[in-house]
N, C-alpha and C positions, 0 to 999 in steps of 0.2 A: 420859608421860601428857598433855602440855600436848600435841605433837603431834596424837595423836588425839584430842583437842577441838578443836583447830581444822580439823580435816578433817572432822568429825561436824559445825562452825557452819559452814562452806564447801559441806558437800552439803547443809546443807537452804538456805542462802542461793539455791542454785541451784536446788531445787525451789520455795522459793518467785519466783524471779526471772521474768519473761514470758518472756524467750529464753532461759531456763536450763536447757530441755530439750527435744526430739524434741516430744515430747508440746504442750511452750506453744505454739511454733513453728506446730504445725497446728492447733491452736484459734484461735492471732490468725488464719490462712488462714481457716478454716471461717466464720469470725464475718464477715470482710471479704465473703466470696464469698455468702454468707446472708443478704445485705443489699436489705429487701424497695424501696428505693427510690434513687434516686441520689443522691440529697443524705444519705442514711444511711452509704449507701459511702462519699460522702468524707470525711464525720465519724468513721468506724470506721480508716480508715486512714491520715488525717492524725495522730489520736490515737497510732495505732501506730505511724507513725514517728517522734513526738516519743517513743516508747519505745527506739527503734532509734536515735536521735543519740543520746539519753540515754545510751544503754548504750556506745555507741562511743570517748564522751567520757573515759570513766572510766579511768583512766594503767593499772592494770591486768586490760584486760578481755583472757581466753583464747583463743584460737585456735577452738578450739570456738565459744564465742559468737561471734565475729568472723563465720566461716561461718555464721551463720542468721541473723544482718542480714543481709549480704549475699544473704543466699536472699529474705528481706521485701521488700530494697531492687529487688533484681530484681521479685519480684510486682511492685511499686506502681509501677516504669518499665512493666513490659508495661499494667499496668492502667490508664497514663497519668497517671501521678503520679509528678512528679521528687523523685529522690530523690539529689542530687547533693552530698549531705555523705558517700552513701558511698565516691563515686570514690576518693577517695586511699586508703581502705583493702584494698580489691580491689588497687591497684597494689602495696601495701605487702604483700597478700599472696603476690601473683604473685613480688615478688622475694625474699623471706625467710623464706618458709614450710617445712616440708616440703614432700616429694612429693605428700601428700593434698591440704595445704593449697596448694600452687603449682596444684595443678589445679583446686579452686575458685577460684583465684586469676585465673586466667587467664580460663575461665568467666564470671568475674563481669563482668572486663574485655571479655571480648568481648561481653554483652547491655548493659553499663551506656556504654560508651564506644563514641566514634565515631574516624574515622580522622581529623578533624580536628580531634579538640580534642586541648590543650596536654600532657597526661599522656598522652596517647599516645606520644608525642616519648620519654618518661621510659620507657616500656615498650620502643621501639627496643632501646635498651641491654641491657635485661634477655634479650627476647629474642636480642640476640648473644650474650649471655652463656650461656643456655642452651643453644644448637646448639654450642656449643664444649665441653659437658658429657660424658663418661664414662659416665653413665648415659642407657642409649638410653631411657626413657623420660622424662625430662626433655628430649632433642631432640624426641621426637615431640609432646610438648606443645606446645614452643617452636613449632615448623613450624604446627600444628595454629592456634595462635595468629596467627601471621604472617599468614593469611588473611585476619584480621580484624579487624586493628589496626597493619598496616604501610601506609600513605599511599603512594599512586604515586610521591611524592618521596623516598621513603626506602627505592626498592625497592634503590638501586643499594649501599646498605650492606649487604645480606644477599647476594648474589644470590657473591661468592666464597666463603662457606664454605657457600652454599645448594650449588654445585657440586661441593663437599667430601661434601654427604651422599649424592648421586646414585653415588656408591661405597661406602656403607658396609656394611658386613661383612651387618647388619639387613636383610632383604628389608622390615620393617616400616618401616623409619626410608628406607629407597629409595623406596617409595611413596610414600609422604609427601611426599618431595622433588620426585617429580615433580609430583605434588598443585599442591604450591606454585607451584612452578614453571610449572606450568599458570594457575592462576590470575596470577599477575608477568605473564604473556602477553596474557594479556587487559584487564591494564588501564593494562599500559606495553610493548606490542609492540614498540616500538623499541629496547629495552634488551636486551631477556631474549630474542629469538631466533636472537641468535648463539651461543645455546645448544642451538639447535634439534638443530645433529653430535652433542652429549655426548649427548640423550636419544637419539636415535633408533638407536646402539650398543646401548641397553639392551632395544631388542627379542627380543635370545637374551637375557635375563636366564631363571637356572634357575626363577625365582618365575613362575608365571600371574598374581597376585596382579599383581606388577610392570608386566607385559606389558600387561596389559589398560588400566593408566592410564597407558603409556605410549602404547598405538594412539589413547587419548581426545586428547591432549597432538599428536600426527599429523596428524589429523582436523583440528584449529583450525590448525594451521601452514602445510597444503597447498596452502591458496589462497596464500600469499604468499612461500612456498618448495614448490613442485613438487618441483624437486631431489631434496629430501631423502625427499619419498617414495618416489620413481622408485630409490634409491640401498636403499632396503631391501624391493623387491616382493617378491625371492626372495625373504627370510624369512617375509613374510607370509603366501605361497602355503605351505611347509613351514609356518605354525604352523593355516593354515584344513586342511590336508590332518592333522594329527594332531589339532586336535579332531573333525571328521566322525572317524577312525577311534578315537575313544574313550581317547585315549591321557591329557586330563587327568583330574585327582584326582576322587573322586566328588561332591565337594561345589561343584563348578563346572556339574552337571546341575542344568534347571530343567526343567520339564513336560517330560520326556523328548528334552530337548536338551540336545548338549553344549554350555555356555557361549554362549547363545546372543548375549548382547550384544558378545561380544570377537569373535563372526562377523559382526555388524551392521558393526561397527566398521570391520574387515577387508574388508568388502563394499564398502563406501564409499570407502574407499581406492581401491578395485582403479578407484571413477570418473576417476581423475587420469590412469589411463595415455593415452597420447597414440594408441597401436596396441598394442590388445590381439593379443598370440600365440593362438592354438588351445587352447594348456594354459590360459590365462585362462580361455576360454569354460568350457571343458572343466569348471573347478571352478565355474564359476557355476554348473553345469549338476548337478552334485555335489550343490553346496550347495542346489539350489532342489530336487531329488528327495528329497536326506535332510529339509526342512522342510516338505514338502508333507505327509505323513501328522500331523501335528499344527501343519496352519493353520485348524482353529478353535479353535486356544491363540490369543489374541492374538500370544503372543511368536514364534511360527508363522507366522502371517499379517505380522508385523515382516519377516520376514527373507524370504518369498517376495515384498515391496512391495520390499526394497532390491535382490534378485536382480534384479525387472524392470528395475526405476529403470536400473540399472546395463547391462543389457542391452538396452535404448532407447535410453538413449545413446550407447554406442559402437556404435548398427545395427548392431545383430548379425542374420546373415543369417535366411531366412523357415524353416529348419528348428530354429534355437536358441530363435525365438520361438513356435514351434507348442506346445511344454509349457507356456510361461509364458503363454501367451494363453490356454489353458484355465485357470489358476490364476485369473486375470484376471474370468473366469465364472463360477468357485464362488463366488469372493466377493462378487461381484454379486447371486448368486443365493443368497447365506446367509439366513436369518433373523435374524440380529444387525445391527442398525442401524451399529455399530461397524465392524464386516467391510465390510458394503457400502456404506459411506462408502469404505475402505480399494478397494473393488474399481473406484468409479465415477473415483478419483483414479489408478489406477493405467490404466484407459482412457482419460482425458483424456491423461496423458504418452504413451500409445500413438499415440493420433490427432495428438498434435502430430507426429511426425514419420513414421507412415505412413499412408497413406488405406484405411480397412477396412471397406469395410461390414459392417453390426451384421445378427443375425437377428433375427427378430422375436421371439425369448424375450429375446435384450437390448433390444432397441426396448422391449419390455412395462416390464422391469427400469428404461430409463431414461423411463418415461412414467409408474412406479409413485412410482418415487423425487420427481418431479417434484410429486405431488399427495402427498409424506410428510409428515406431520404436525409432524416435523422441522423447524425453519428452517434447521439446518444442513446437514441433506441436501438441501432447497430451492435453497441457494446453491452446491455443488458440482452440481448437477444442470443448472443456471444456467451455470455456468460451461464444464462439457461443452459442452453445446447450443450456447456461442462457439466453443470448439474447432473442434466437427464441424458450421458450420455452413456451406451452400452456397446459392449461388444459388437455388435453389428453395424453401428455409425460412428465408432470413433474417431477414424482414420476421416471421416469428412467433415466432422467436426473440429479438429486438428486443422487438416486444409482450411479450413472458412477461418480457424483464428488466425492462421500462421497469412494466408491473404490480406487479408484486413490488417494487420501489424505492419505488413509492408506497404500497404498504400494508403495509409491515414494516419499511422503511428508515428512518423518518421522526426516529427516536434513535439510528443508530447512524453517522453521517456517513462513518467509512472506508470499512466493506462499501457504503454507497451511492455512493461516489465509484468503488471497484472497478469494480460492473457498469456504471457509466453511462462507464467509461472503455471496456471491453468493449463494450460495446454501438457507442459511436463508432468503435471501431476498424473493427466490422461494418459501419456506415456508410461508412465511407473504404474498405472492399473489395471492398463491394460494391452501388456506384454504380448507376442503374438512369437513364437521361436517357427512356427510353419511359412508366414509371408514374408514376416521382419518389418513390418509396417512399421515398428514404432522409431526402426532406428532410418527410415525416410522420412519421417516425419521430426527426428531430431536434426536429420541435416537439412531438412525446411528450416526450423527454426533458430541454427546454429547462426547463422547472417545478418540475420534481425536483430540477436541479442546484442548486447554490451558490456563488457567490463567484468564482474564477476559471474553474471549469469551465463554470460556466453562459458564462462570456465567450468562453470556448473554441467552444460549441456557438452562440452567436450568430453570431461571424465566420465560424464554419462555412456557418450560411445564410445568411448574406451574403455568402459568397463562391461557392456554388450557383446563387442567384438572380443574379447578376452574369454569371458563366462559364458558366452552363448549358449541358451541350454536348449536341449534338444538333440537331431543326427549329425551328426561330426561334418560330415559328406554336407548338410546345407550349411553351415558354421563355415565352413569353407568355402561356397561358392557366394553366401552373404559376403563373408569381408574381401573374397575378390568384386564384387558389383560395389561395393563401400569403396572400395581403391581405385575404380572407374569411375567411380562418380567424382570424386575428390578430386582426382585428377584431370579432369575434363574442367570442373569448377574453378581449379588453381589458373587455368588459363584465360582465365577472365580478367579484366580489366578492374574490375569494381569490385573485386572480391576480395574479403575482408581476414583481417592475418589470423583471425579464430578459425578461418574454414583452412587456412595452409598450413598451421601447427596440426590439427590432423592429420590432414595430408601426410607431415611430415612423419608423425609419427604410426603410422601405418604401412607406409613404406620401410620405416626403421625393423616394423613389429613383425610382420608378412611376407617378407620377401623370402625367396629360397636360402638353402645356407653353401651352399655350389658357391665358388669361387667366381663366376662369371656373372652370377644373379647381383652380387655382393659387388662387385666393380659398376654394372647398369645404374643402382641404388647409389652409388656414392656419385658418380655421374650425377645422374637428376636431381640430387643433395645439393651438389656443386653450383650446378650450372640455376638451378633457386638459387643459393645464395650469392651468386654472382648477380645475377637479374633484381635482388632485394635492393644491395649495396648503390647500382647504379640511377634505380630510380630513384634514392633518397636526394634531398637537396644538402647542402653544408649547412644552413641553418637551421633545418626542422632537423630536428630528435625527438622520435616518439618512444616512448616505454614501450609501445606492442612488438615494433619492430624489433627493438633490443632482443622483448623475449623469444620471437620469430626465429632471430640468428643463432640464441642459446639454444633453439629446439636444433634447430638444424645441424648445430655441431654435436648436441650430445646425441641424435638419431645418427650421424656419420659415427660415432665412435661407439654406437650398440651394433652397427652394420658391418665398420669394419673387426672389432673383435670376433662378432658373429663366425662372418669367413675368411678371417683370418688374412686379408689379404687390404690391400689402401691403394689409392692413383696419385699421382705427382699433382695433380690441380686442388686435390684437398688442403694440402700444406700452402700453397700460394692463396688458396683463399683466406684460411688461417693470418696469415703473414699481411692481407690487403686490411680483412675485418680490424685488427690489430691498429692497422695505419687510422684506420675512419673515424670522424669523427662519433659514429654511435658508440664505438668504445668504452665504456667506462670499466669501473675495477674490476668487476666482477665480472663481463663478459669478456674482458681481456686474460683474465685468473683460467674462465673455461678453453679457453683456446690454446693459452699456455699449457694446459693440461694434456691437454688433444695431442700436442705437437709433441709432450714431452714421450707419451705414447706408443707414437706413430710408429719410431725405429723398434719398438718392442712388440707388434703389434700379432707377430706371430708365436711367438711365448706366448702371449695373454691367452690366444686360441686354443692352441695345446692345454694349457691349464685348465681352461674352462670346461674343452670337451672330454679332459680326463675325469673330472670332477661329478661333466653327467654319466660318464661311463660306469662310475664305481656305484658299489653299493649304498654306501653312505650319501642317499638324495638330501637336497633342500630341504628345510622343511618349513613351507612356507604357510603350513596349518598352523604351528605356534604350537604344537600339542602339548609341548613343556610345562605351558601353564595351565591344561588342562585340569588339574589339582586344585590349584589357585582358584580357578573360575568358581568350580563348583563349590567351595567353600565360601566362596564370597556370596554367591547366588543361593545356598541356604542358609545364608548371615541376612538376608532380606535386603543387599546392596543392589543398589541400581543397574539395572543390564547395561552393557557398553550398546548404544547406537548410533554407528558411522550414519554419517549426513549423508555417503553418496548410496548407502546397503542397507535400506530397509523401507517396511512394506509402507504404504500412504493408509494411514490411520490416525483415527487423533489421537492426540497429544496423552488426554486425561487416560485412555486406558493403557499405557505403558507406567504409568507411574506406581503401580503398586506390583506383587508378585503374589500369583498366587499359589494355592495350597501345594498343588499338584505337579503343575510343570509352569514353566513360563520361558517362549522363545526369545533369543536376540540374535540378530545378525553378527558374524564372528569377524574379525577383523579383515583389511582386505587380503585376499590371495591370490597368488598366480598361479595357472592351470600349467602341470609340468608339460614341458616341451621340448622338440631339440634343439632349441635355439636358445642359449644363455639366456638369460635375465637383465637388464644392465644394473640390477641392486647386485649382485655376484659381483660385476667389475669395476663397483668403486665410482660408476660416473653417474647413473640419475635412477629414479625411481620408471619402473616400465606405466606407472597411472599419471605419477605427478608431471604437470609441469615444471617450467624453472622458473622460480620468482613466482609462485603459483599462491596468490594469500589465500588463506583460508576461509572458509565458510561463515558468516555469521547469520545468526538465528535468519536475520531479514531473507536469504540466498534461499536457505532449506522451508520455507514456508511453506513449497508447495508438496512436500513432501507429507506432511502433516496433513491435509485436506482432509474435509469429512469424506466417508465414500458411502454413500447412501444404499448401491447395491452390495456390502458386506459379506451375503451367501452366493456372489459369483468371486469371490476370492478366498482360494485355499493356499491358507500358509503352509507353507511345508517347515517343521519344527525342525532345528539344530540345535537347542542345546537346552537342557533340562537338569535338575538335580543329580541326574546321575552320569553327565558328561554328554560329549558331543553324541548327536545321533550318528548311525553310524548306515553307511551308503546313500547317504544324500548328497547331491553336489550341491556342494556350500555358495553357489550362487544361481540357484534356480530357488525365488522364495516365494513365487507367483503362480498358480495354477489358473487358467480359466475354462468355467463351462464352456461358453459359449466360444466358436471361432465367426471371424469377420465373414458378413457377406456384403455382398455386391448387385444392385439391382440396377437394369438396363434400361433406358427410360430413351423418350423421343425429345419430348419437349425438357427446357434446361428447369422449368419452376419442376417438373413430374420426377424427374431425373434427381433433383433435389430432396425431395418429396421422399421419394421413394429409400433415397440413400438413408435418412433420419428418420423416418419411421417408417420404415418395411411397408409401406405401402402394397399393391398390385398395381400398376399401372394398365392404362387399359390399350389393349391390343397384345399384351404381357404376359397372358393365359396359358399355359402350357409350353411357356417355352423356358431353354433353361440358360440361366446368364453364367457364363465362364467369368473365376475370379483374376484379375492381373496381377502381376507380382509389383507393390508398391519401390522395390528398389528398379528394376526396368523404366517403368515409367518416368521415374524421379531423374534416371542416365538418357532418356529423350528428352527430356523439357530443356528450356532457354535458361541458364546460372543467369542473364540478366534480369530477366522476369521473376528471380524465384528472391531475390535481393536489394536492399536499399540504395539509392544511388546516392553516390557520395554531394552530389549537390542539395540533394534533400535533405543529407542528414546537417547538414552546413546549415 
């Protein structure tokens, strides 16, 4: 009798208790999640968790109740409230539970704990403990567990009985191991891929189940062991040749595919061969026919993008590609925004490696996509148009990205770093010394940039303006239209100090060397850095300005050594710069410099233009070490290649030298002139900026681009086994067939049309369109329109 009274006070203890039933459980839920303001929620669920220690504290609270705090304490971590007096009991349940309870256990462990904190360590143990268990579902926990709560330092304690389970009798608990084991690879690859033999055995495994997260497990190893895929293609090919013939289980069909992700999979492999056989082709060719009647499934259209992927790659000949190049078109031409993202990416890899002209239902398709309401189909359509772009459309294709970067880029700095790298690349290949297109098209996008890139595009045109190659006579009337524009630009409100160090230094570099040109220039100098100093506030200090003022003085002290002559307002601005808070050491170091100078400023001029006078030139080729080079260059040492001098090619074919000859770009040089140098006087480099960091891989990317039309770029060779070539100017390294044209259109889609693929427009029949000079144009347009406003970029 006493018995059942105390189980009759024990169940109503429990309906009356808040976690004492299913029921309390989701009303503390409902009441938290019901909570009409925020400061109600954390009163509603602070309260409830002092109900949840409360009840934890108690020496014997049930198993049951244990698991629904821990359900609470979970809520109130997602819901951003710690709840870290549950941790030790989720660990206590993970290790001494039953089955039910070891699985909320582990659960609770994996959303309440991290791989770094200290009960993790405590969980290790457990978890060996349980792979070494008898019942496969307590291993499959354990594993399941391990994901989430084994620290990359503690992968090296599981990883021999983790090897133990990639046998075990359980196709379920094999999975899982390889699961794991997948995962140890990725976030300690140096430990866990000498395991890479053991998995890749398991590709006959009898399970599909197995199979497929063993080819996942493939896939991420193949880049760093080839080998091992190269060592299991045959089975690959027997396991893609019995799904096409329907041989696995029915529950491996999806939209009327068999298995189609373990064929993704498979497909992607088959890219590591080094020389596909015939029977390869053969099953791509399998594979892309059996998925072509359901590619407007997505999953459909998956596998005919990885069939091309794979058959662009290893150039597979013009008759493999005649089916997949129509596949190419449908999805171009779908209705699903989806698809024809899917179809315009798969023409891009097409055009990187063969040249096709488009018909005009694809010209339409990429002129439609172009004006898609999409940003995202905007920026693949963008990215085409760099692809497949030529001499005759590059300057509009340039404009469309340089566009687009200003009025959609303005918050998202990666995609705008992308195309303004694309865009240079177009620049660097396709040089134009008769329009000078390219260098309107760098002060398009000199505005837009940021931070190193913008430094990137400056040395660019001022390495242009310097080397220009071509008639002297346009080299000359270019960097004056470059100094009108600059200067029209500087007087904008919104313009940014990347466009005014130009500025600044073109006026330093250009100007006459007459005494009277040389006072106008140190004027304009001035009265900028008068205008910099008083827009600043006392508490902003920016690094650009800093470096703004260091150009400005070291351009006033190549000007006035120039001609030899200085104004009384140079030294007072010296003397205010000095006073201002933008000051720091080193701009204060430059200025003291300047000033120390000034009184000398006519010695320095004499010096210098005795110096160009005499016989004994500069000698800014370096030919001294012409000896050195070529010795080192038939020692099979790597060619020198400056980041901002040389051609856009890839990467892989600089890397070796061959028999015969092999070109590099020589170091940089100055074209002799009468106008001193300022490396001659001690104060700055005529390319470098001041405080100018250097390049890293990331900046030079674009320089590297593949260039798919290859035979419209003739390098012109400098330097070979037997020394430098001799009458070449050392910065013309670009020849193009083709020059730019210009087609005159009515309407603005035809006009478009016409500018990217030479179209004829109609009413356009025998007439003849005159081409504009892109730097004129570029000195009509609005500097407001052509640049980011500063509240957008805010």
């Amino acid at each position: 009798m006493s018995g059942i009274f105390e189980k009759t006070l024990e169940s109503i203890g429990s309906l009356l208790s808040p976690l004492g039933t299913n029921i309390a459980l989701k009303n503390m839920l409902e009441r938290c999640i019901s909570a009409r303001t925020k400061r109600e929620e954390e009163w509603l669920i602070q309260d409830c968790l002092r109900l949840v220690k409360g009840k934890l504290c108690e020496p014997s609270t049930k198993p049951s109740t244990i698991i629904k705090c821990l359900a609470f304490s979970i809520f109130s971590e997602l819901s951003g409230y710690k709840a870290e007096f549950a941790y030790i009991h989720a660990v206590k349940l993970a290790q001494y539970g039953s089955l039910a309870e070891k699985k909320m256990g582990y659960l609770a462990c994996a959303f309440l704990l991290r791989e770094c904190d200290s009960l993790s360590v405590l969980l290790v143990n457990t978890i060996f403990r349980d792979l070494t268990s008898k019942n496969m579902y307590v291993v499959a926990m354990a594993l399941s567990a391990s994901c989430h709560l084994v620290s990359p330092d503690q992968v090296t304690v599981l990883l021999p009985v983790l090897e133990e389970k990639l046998k075990h009798p359980s196709e379920y608990v094999r999975s899982k191991a390889v699961i794991v084991l997948h995962h140890f690879c990725r976030v300690s690859p140096q430990l866990c891929l000498q395991y890479a033999n053991q998995v890749k055995v398991m590709v006959g495994d009898r399970d599909p189940g197995v199979v497929a997260h063993v080819l996942q497990f493939l896939i991420d190893v193949a880049e760093d062991l080839p080998g091992v895929v190269m060592d299991v293609m045959s089975a690959l090919v027997q396991i893609q040749n019995q799904i096409l013939d329907g041989k696995l289980p029915h529950e491996y069909t999806y939209k009327g595919l068999h298995a189609p992700w373990m064929q993704i999979s498979i497909i992607r492999l088959l890219q590591y061969l080094q020389e596909p056989s015939m029977d390869i082709y053969m099953l791509i060719q399998k594979t892309l026919q059996n998925a072509m009647p359901q590619m407007q499934n997505y999953i459909g259209s998956a596998i005919v993008c990885e069939c091309i992927a794979t058959l662009v790659k290893h150039k597979a000949g013009d008759e493999m590609l005649a089916s997949a190049l129509l596949c190419v078109v449908d999805l171009m031409g779908s209705t699903s925004s989806n698809l024809r993202y899917e179809g315009l990416s798969l023409l891009e890899k097409v055009l990187e490696q063969y040249r096709l002209p488009l018909s005009p239902a694809q010209q339409d398709v990429v002129l439609s996509s172009l004006c898609h309401p999409d940003q995202a189909m905007k920026r693949r359509t963008l990215s085409l148009l760099c692809t497949m772009a030529e001499a005759h459309n590059v300057e509009i294709v340039c404009t469309q990205v340089a566009d687009y970067v200003r009025d959609h880029c303005a918050h998202n700095p990666y995609i705008q770093h992308d195309l303004i790298s694309r865009a240079l690349a177009l620049t660097d290949r396709f040089q134009n010394s008769q329009t000078h297109w390219h260098i309107a098209a760098l002060i398009r996008l000199l505005p837009l940039a940021q931070d190193k890139q913008a430094k990137a595009i400056q040395r660019r045109i001022q390495l242009t303006l310097l080397a220009g190659s071509g008639n002297l006579e346009d080299i000359i009337v270019a960097r004056s239209k470059v100094l009108h524009i600059l200067a029209k630009y500087a007087e904008s409100k919104t313009v940014s100090t990347s466009v005014i160090e130009v500025y600044v230094w073109c006026l330093s570099q250009f100007c006459g060397a007459k005494v009277d040109d040389g006072q106008q220039v140190l004027e304009k100098l001035v009265s900028l850095g008068c205008k910099v100093l008083r827009n600043q506030e006392p508490s902003n200090v920016s690094q650009g300005i800093q470096n703004l003022l260091i150009s400005i003085i070291h351009s006033a002290s190549h000007v006035a050594e120039k001609c030899g002559t200085t104004i009384s307002s140079l030294e007072e601005l010296l003397q205010e710069i000095m006073k201002s808070h933008l000051a720091d050491a080193y701009l204060r170091h430059t200025c003291l410099e300047l000033l120390a100078s000034l009184p000398h400023i006519s010695v320095i001029h004499r010096a210098l233009q005795r110096s160009i006078r005499s016989e004994k030139q500069f000698d800014f080729t370096l030919s001294f070490v012409d000896k050195f080079v070529c010795e080192s260059l038939a020692a099979n040492a790597m060619p020198y290649q400056p980041k901002l001098l040389h051609i856009a090619v890839p990467v892989p074919e600089m890397t070796s030298l061959p028999s015969d000859s092999m070109t590099a770009p020589p170091d940089t040089v100055a074209l002799p002139s009468t106008c001193p140098s300022p490396v001659s006087s001690g104060t700055s480099s005529i390319i470098d900026f001041p405080r100018s960091e250097s390049f890293s891989s990331e900046d030079s990317k674009s320089w590297s681009l593949r260039s798919p039309q290859k035979e419209d770029i003739l390098a012109k060779p400098l330097w070979s086994r037997e020394g430098r070539t001799k009458n070449v100017d050392p910065f013309v390294y670009v020849g193009h067939k083709d020059q730019l044209a210009v087609v005159t259109s009515d309407s603005e889609m035809q006009h478009l049309a016409s500018l990217l693929f030479n179209r004829q427009e109609p009413g356009a029949a025998g007439e003849e369109t005159s081409q504009g000079d892109p730097l004129d144009e570029l000195l009509n347009k609005d500097f407001q329109k052509l640049s980011v406003l500063k509240s957008e970029r805010s």
